[in-house]
C-alpha positions in Angstrom: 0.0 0.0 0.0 1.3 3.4 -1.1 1.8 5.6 2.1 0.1 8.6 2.7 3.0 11.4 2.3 6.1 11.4 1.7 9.1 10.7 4.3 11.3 13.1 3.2 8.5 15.9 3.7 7.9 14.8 6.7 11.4 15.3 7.7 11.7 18.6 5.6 8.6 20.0 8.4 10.3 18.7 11.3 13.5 20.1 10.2 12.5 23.2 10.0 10.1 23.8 13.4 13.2 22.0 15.9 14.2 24.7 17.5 10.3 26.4 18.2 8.8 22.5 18.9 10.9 21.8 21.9 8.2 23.8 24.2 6.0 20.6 23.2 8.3 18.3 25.2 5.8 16.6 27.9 3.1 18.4 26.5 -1.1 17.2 25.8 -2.0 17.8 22.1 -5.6 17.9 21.0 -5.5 17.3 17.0 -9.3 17.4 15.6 -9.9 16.5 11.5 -7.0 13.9 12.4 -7.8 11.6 9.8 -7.5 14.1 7.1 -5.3 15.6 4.8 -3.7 18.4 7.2 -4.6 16.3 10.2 -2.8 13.0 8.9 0.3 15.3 8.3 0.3 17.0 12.3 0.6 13.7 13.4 3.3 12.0 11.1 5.3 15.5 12.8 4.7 14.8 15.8 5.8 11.4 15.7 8.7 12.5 13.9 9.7 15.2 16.7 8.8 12.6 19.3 11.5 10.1 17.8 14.2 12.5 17.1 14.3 16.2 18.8 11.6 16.2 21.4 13.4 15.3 25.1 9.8 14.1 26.6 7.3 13.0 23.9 4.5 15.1 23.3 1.3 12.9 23.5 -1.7 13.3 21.2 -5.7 13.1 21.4 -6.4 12.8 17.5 -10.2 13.7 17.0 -12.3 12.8 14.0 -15.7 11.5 13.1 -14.7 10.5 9.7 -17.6 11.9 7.4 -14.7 12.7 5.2 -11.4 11.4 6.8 -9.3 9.1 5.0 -9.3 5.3 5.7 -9.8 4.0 9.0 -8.9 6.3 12.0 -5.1 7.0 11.9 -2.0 5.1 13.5 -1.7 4.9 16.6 1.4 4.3 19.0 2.3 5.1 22.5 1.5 9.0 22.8 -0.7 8.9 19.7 -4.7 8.1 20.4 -7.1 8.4 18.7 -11.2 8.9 19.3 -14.2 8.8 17.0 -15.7 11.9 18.0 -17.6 14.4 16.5 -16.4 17.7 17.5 -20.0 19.5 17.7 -20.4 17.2 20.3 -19.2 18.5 24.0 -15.5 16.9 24.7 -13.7 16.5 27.9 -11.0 14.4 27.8 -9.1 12.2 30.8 -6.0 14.4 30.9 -4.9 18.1 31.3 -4.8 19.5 27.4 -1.6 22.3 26.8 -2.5 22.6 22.8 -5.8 22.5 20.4 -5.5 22.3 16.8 -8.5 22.6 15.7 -8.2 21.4 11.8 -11.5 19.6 11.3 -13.6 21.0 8.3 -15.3 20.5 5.6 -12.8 22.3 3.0 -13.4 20.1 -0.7 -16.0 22.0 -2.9 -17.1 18.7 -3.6 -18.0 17.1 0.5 -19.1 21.1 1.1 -22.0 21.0 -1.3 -23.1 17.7 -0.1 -23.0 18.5 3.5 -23.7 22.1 3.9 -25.2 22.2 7.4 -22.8 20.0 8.5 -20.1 22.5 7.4 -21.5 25.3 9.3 -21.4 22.9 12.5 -18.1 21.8 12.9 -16.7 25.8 12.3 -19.2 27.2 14.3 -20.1 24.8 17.0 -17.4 22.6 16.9 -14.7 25.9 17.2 -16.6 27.1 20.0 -16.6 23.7 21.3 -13.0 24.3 21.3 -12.4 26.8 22.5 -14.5 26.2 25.8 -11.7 23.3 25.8 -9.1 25.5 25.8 -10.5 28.3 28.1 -11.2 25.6 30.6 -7.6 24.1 30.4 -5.4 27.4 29.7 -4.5 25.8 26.5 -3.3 27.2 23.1 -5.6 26.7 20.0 -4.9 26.7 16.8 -7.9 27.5 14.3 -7.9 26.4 10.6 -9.9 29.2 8.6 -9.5 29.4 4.8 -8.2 32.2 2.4 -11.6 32.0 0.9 -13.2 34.0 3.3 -11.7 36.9 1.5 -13.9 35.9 -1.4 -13.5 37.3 -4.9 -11.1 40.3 -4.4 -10.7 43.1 -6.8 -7.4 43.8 -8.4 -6.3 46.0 -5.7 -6.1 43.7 -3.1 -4.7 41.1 -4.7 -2.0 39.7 -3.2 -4.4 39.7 -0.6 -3.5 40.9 3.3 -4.9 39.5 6.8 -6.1 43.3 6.5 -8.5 42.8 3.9 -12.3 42.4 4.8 -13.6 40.2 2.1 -16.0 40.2 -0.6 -18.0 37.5 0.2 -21.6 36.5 -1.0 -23.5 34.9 2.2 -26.3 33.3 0.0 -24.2 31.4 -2.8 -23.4 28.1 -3.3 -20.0 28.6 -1.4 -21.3 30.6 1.4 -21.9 27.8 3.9 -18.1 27.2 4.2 -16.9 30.9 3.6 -19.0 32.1 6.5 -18.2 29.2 8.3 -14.9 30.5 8.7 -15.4 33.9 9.0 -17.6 33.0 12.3 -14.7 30.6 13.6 -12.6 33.4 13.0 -15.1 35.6 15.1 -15.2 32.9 18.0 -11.7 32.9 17.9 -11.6 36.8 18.5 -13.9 36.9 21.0 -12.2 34.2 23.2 -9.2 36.0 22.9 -10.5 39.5 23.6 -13.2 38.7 26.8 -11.4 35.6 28.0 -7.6 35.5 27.2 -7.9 32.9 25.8 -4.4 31.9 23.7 -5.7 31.9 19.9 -4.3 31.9 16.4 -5.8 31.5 13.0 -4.2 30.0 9.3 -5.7 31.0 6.2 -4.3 28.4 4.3 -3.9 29.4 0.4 -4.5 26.2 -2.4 -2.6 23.4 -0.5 -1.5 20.2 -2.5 0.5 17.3 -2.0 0.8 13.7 -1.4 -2.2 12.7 1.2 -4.6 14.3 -0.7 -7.9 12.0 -1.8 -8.5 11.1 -4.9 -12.1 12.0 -4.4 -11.1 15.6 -3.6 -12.2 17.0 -6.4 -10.3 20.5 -5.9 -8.2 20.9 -9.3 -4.6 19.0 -8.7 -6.3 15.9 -6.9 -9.0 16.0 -10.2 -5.9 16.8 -13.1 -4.2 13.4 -10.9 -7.2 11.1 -11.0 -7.9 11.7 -14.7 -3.8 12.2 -15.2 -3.8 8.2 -13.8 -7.1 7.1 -16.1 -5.5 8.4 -19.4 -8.7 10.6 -19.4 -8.4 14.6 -21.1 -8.8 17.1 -17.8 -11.3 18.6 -17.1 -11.2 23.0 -16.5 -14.5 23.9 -15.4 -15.5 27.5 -16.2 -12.8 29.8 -18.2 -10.0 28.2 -17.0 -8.2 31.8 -17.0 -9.4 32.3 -13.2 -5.9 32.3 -11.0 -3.8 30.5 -7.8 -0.6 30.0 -6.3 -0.2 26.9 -5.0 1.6 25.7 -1.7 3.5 22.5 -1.9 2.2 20.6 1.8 5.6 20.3 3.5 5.9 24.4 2.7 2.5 24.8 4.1 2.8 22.6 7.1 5.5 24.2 8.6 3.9 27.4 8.3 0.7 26.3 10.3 3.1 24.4 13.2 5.4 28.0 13.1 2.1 30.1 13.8 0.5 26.9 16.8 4.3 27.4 17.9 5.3 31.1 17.8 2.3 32.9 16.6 1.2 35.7 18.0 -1.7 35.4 20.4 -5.1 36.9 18.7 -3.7 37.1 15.2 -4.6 35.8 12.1 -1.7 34.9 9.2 -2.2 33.8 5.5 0.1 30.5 4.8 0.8 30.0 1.3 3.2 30.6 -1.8 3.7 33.8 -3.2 4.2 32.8 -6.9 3.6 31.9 -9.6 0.3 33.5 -9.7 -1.0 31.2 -13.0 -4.4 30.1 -14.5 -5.8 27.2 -14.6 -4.7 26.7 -18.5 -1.3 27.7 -17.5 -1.5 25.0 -14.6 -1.7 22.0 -17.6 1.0 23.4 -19.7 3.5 23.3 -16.2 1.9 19.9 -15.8 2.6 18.8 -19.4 6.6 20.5 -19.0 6.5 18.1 -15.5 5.2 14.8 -17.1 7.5 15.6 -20.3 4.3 14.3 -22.7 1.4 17.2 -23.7 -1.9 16.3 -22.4 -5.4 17.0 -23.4 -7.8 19.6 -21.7 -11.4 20.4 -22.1 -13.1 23.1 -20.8 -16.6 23.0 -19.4 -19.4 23.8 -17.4 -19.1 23.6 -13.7 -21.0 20.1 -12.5 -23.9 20.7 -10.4 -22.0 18.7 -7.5 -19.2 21.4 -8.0 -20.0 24.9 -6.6 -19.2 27.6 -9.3 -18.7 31.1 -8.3 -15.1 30.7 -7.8 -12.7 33.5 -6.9 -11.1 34.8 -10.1 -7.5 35.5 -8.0 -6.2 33.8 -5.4 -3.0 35.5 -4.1 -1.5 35.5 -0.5 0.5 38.5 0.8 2.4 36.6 3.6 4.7 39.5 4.7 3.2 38.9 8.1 4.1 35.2 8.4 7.5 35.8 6.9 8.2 38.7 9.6 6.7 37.2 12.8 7.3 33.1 12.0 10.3 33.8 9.9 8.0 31.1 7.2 8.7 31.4 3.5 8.1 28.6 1.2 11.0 26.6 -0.5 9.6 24.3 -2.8 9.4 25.7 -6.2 5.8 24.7 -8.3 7.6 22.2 -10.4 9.2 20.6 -8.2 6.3 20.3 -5.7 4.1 19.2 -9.1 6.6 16.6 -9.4 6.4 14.9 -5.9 2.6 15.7 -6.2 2.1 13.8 -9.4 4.9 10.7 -8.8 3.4 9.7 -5.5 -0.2 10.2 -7.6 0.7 7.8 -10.2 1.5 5.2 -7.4 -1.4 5.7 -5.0 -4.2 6.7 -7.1 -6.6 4.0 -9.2 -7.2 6.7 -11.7 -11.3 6.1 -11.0 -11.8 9.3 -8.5 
């Protein structure tokens, strides 16, 4: 069976949060969407940094109900267990908790449409579920929002700030995770500001890699599945609207920096800074990767598929880079290339 990620990521993450991850020596982590993509890669850190830099290991409580976790619960081992729980549901566990990351969601366009109410739950009910946890046990949470609660930003804002409020439609066929996140964010605001409690808040930006479903559906896991079938991909709507993407191991370290050394109350956008390209310029870096060209159609969005996307998608991550010291190292084609070899080996080419 194909692992889930790839070791040397792994080892590229733990690499580069040592020095800031010795505070969680001895410590209680609360991990909750641990059986998904981002979850699946917190815990394959942690049990890096347990067996190599941590002087005490740090134990873990991964959390997820698995409506859209991969597999069967996660691996467990001595400091990692893990419970079937559904975080709208009140949670008290048996021991004293020192860290929350809260990374359970709803995030594929795909599960989103299909489970809309459900969406709004775990960000709203589930965060403030939370961060009752952590208010009760002095803890640090970490909450996972999303850079599309800035919506569709005009020119000017684009690369996109924390500062920036958003233009965001609340009746859509996105809006049930965009204002998901917007009132985790809130949550996470107020905590802070009535009862101190410790919060921080990623807005990841277009996050690929290894670990990701087949099923996804977002564009690299769809381009993969169809990559695998010998099938032409598919570029739903123009194809000219435009991303950066953020190779996982990048990303990863920039969510552990901000649970790690973030500044309590603050908010930071983790992602890559360039190249800002289309969707049609996305094949043709695909086709230069693979070596062979590759046939694309464009068409209508699927009514499983929410349309009103974004046209840019640009992070301005001077704040991350300044207070985390994070800056992503993995150039596009290379992280394509990691992306795409681990693809050809794990996916059936039927997603």
């Amino acid at each position: 069976m194909t692992d889930f990620y790839l070791d040397s990521d792994i080892g590229e993450i733990a690499d580069g949060i040592s020095d800031p991850a010795g505070v969680l020596a001895g410590r209680t982590l609360v991990v909750t969407g641990a059986a998904g993509f981002l979850g699946r890669y917190i815990l394959a850190v942690i049990r890096r940094l347990n067996a190599s830099v941590l002087t005490r290991p740090c134990r873990v409580l991964a959390l997820d109900n698995m409506i859209t976790g991969s597999g069967d619960g996660v691996e467990e081992d001595d400091n990692i267990r893990f419970l079937a729980k559904n975080v709208i549901e009140p949670f008290e566990p048996d021991t004293e908790v020192d860290y929350i990351i809260h990374a359970a969601g709803i995030a594929s366009p795909f599960h989103y449409r299909a489970y809309p109410l459900e969406t709004l739950e775990v960000a709203i009910t589930g965060t403030r579920n939370m961060l009752e946890l952590a208010h009760r046990h002095h803890a640090r949470l970490l909450f996972f929002s999303s850079s599309e609660i800035y919506g569709d930003p005009d020119a000017k804002h684009v690369p996109t700030p924390e500062s920036y409020r958003g233009n965001v439609a609340c009746q859509g066929p996105r809006a049930c995770y965009d204002e998901s996140k917007r009132v985790g964010e809130t949550l996470c605001h107020i905590f802070h500001a009535k009862y101190g409690v410790s919060t921080s808040v990623v807005r990841p930006f277009n996050v690929y890699g290894p670990g990701m479903a087949e099923n996804d559906y977002r564009v690299l896991a769809n381009f993969a599945s169809r990559i695998k079938a010998g099938m032409p991909l598919n570029v739903y709507g123009s194809g000219r609207q435009t991303r950066t993407y953020c190779y996982i191991a990048d990303a990863m370290r920039g969510f552990l920096l901000t649970l790690l050394s973030g500044v309590p109350g603050e908010a930071y956008n983790i992602g890559a800074t360039s190249p800002e390209i289309s969707v049609n310029d996305l094949v043709k870096r695909i086709e230069a990767v693979l070596g062979r060209p590759l046939d694309a159609n464009i068409v209508e969005y699927p009514d499983s598929y929410p349309g009103d996307e974004p046209q840019r998608r640009c992070p301005d991550i001077r704040r991350a880079r300044t207070q985390l010291g994070f800056a992503p190292g993995v150039e596009l084609d290379d992280g394509l290339g990691r992306f795409l070899g681990w693809t050809d080996q794990a996916y059936t080419g039927g997603g």
